[in-house]
VMD Tcl script that builds the backbone (N, CA, C; Angstrom):
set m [mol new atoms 231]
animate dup $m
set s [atomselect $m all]
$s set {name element resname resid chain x y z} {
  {N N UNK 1 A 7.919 1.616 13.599}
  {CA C UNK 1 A 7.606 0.328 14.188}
  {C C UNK 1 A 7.259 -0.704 13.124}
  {N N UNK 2 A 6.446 -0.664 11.817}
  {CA C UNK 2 A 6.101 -1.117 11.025}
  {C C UNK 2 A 7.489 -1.404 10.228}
  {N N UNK 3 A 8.292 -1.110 10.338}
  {CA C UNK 3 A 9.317 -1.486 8.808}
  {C C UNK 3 A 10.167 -2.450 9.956}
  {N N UNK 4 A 10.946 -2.676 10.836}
  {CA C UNK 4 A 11.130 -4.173 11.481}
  {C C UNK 4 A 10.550 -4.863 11.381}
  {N N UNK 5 A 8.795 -4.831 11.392}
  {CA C UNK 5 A 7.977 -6.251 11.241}
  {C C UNK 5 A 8.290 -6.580 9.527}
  {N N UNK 6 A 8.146 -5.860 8.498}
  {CA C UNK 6 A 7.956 -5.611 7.645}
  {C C UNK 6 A 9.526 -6.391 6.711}
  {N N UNK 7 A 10.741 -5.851 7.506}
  {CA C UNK 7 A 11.920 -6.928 7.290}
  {C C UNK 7 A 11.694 -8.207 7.858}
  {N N UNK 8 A 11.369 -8.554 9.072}
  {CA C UNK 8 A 11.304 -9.696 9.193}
  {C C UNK 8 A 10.482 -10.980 8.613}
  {N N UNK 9 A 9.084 -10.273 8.080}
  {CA C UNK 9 A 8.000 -10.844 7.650}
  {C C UNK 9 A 8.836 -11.601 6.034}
  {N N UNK 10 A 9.421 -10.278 5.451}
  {CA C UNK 10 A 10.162 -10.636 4.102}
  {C C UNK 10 A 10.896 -11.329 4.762}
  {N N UNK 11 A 12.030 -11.303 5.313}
  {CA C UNK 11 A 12.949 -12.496 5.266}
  {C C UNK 11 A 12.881 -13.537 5.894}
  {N N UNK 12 A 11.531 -14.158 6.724}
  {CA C UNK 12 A 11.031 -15.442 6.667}
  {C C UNK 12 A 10.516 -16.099 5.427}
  {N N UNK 13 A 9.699 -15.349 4.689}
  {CA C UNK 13 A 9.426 -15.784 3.580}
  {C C UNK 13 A 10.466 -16.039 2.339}
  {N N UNK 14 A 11.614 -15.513 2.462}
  {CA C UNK 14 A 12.682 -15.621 1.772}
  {C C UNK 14 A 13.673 -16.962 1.773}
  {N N UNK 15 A 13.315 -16.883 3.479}
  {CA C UNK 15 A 13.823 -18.543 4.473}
  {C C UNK 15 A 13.071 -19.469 3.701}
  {N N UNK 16 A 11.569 -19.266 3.702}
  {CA C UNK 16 A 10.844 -20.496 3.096}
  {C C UNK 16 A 10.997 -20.753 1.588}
  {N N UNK 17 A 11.109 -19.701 0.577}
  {CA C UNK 17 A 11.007 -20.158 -0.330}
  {C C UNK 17 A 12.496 -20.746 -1.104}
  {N N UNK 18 A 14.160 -20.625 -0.286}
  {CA C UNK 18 A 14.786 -21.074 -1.253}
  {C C UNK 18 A 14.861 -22.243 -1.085}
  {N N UNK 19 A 14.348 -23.240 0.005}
  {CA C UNK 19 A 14.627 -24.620 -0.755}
  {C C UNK 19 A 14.109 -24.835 -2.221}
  {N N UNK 20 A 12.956 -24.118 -2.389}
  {CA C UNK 20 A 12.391 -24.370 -3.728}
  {C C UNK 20 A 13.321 -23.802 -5.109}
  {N N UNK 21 A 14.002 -22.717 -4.484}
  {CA C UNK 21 A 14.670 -22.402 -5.407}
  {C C UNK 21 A 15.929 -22.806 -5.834}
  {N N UNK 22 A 16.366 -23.521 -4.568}
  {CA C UNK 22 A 17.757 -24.331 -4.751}
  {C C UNK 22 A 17.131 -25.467 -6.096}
  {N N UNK 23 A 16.209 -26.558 -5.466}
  {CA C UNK 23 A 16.157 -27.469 -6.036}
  {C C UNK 23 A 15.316 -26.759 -7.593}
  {N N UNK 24 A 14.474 -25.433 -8.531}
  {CA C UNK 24 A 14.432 -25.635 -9.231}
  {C C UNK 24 A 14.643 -24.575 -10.084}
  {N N UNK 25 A 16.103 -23.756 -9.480}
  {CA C UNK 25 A 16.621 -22.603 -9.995}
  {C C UNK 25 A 16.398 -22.344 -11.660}
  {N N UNK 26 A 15.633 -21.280 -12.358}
  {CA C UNK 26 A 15.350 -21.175 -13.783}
  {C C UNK 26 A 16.934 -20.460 -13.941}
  {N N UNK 27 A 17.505 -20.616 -14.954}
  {CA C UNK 27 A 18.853 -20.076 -14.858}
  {C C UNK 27 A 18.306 -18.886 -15.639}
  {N N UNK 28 A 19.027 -17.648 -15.412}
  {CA C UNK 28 A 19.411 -16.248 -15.695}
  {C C UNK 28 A 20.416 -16.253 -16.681}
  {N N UNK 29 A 20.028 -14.725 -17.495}
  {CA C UNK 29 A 21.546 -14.854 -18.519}
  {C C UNK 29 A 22.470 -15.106 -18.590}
  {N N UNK 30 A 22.985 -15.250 -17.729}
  {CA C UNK 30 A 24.410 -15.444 -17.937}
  {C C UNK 30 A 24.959 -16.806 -17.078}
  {N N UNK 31 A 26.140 -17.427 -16.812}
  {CA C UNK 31 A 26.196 -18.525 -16.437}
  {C C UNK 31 A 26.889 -18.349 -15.511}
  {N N UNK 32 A 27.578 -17.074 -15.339}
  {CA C UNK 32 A 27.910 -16.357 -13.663}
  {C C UNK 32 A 26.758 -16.244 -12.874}
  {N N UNK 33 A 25.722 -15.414 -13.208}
  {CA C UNK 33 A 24.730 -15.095 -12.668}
  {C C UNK 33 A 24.048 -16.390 -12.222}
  {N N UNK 34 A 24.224 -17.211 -12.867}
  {CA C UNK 34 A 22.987 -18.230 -12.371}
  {C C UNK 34 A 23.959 -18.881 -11.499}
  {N N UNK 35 A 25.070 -19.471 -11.303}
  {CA C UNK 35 A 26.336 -19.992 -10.398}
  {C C UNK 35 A 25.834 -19.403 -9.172}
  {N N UNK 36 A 25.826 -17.747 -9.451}
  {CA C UNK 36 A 25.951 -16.981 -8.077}
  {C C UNK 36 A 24.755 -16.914 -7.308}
  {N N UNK 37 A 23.519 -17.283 -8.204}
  {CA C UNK 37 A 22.729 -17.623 -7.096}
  {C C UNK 37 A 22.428 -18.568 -6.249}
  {N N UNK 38 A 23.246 -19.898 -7.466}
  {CA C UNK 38 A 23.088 -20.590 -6.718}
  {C C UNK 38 A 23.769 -21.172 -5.198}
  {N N UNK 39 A 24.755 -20.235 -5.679}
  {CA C UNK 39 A 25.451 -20.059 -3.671}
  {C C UNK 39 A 25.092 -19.303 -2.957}
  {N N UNK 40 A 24.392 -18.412 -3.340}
  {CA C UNK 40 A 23.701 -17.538 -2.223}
  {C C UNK 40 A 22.301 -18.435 -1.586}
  {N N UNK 41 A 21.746 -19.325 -2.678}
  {CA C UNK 41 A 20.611 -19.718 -2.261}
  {C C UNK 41 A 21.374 -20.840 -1.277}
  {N N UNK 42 A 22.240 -21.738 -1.659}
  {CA C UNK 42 A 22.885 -22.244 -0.410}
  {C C UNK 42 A 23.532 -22.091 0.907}
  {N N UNK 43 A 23.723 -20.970 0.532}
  {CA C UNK 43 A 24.297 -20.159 2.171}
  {C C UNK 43 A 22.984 -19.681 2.847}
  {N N UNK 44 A 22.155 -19.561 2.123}
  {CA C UNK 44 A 20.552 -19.035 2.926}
  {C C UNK 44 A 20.268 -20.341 3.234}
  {N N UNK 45 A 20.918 -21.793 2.368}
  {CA C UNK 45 A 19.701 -22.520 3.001}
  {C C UNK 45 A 20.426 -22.870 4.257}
  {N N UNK 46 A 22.158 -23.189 4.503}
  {CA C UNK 46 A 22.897 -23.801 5.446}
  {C C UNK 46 A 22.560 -22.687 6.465}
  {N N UNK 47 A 22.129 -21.424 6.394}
  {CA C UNK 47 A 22.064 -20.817 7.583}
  {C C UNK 47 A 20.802 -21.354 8.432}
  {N N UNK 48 A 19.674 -21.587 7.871}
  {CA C UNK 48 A 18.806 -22.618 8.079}
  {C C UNK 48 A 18.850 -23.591 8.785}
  {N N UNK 49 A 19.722 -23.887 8.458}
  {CA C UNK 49 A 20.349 -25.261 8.964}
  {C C UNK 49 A 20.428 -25.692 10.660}
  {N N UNK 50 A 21.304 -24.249 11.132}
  {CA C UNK 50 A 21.487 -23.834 12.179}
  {C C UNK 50 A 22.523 -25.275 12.865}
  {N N UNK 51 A 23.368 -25.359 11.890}
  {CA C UNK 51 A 24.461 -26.438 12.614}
  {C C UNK 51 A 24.573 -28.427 12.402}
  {N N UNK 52 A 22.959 -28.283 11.518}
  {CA C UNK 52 A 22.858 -29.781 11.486}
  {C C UNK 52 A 23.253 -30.457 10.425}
  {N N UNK 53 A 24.426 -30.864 10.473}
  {CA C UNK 53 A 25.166 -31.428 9.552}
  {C C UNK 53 A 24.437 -32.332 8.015}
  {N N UNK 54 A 23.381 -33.120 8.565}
  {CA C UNK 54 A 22.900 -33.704 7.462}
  {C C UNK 54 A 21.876 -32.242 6.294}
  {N N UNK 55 A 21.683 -31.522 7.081}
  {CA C UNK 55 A 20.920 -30.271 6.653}
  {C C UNK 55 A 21.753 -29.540 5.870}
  {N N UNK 56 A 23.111 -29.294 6.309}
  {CA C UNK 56 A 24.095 -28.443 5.457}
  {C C UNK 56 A 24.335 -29.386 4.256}
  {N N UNK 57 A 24.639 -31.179 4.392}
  {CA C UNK 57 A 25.315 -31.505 3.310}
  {C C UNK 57 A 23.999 -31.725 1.999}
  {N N UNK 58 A 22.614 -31.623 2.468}
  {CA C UNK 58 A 21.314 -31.310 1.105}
  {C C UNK 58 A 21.699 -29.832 0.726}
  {N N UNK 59 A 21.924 -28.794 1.331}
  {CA C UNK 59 A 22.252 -27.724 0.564}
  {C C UNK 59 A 23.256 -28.217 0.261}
  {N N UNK 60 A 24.527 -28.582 0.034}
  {CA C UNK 60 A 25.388 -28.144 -0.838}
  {C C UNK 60 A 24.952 -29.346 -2.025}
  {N N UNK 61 A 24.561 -30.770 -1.414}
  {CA C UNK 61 A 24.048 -31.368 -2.650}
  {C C UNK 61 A 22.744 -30.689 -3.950}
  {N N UNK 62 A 22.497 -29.847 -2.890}
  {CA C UNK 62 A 21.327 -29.121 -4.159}
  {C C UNK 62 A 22.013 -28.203 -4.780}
  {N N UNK 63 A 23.011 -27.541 -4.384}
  {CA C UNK 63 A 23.230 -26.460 -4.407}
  {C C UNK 63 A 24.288 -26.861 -5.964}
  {N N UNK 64 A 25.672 -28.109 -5.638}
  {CA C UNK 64 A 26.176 -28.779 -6.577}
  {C C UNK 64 A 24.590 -29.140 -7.808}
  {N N UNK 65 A 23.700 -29.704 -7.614}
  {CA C UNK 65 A 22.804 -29.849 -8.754}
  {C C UNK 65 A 22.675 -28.397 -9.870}
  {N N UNK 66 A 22.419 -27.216 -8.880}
  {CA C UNK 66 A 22.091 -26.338 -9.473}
  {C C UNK 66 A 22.981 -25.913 -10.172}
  {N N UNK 67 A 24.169 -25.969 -9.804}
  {CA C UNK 67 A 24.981 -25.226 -10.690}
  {C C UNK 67 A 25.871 -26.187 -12.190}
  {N N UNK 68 A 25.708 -27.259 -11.295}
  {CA C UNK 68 A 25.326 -28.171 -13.084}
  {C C UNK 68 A 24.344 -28.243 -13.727}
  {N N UNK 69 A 23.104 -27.596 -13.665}
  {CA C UNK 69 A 22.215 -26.951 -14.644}
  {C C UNK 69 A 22.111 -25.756 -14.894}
  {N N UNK 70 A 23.520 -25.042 -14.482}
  {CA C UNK 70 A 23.386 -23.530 -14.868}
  {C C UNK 70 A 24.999 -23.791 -15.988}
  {N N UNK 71 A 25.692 -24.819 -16.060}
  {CA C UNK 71 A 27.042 -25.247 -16.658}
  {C C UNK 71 A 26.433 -25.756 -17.791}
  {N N UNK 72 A 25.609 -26.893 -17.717}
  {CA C UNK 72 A 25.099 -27.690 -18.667}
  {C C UNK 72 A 24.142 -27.321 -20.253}
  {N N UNK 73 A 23.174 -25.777 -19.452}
  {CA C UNK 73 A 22.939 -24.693 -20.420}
  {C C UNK 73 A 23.567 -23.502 -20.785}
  {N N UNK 74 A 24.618 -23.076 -20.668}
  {CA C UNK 74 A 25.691 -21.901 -20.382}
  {C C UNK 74 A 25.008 -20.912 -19.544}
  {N N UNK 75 A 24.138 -21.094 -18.561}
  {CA C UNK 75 A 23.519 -20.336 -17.820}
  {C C UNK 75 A 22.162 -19.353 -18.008}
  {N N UNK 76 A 22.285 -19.587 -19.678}
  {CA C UNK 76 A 21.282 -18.963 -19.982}
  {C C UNK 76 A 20.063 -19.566 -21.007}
  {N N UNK 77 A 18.706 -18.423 -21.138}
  {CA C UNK 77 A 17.992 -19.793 -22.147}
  {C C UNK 77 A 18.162 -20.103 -23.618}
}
mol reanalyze $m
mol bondsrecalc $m
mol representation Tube
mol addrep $m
C-alpha cells in the first residue's frame, strides 16, 4: 500500500520542480546529455500543461533557452 503513495508523492514533486529546472538547467558532461534533458524536462513540463496552448509554447520557449546554454558551453563545465 505504501509504495503507490510513495510513487505518487515522488512524481508530484518531480511535476513541481522542473519548471525550475527547465529555466536553470546546470549542464552535464556532455552536450548530448544536457540537450536530452532538456527535452525531457519539456515534455514533463507540456504534460503539465494539460492542453493549454500558451503553457506548452513557455515550455518549449524554455526548453529552446536551455538547450542554447547547453550548445553555447559544449554541454559541459
Amino acid at each position: 500500500m505504501r509504495a503507490p503513495l510513495l510513487r505518487t508523492t515522488i512524481a508530484a514533486a518531480l511535476a513541481l520542480a522542473a519548471p525550475a529546472a527547465i529555466a536553470g538547467l546546470a549542464p552535464p558532461a556532455s552536450m548530448q546529455e544536457c540537450n536530452t534533458r532538456c527535452q525531457v524536462a519539456q515534455t514533463e513540463c507540456q504534460i503539465r500543461c494539460d492542453g493549454d496552448a500558451a503553457c506548452a509554447r513557455k515550455c518549449h520557449d524554455q526548453a529552446r533557452a536551455c538547450v542554447g546554454r547547453c550548445t553555447a558551453d559544449g554541454g559541459g563545465d
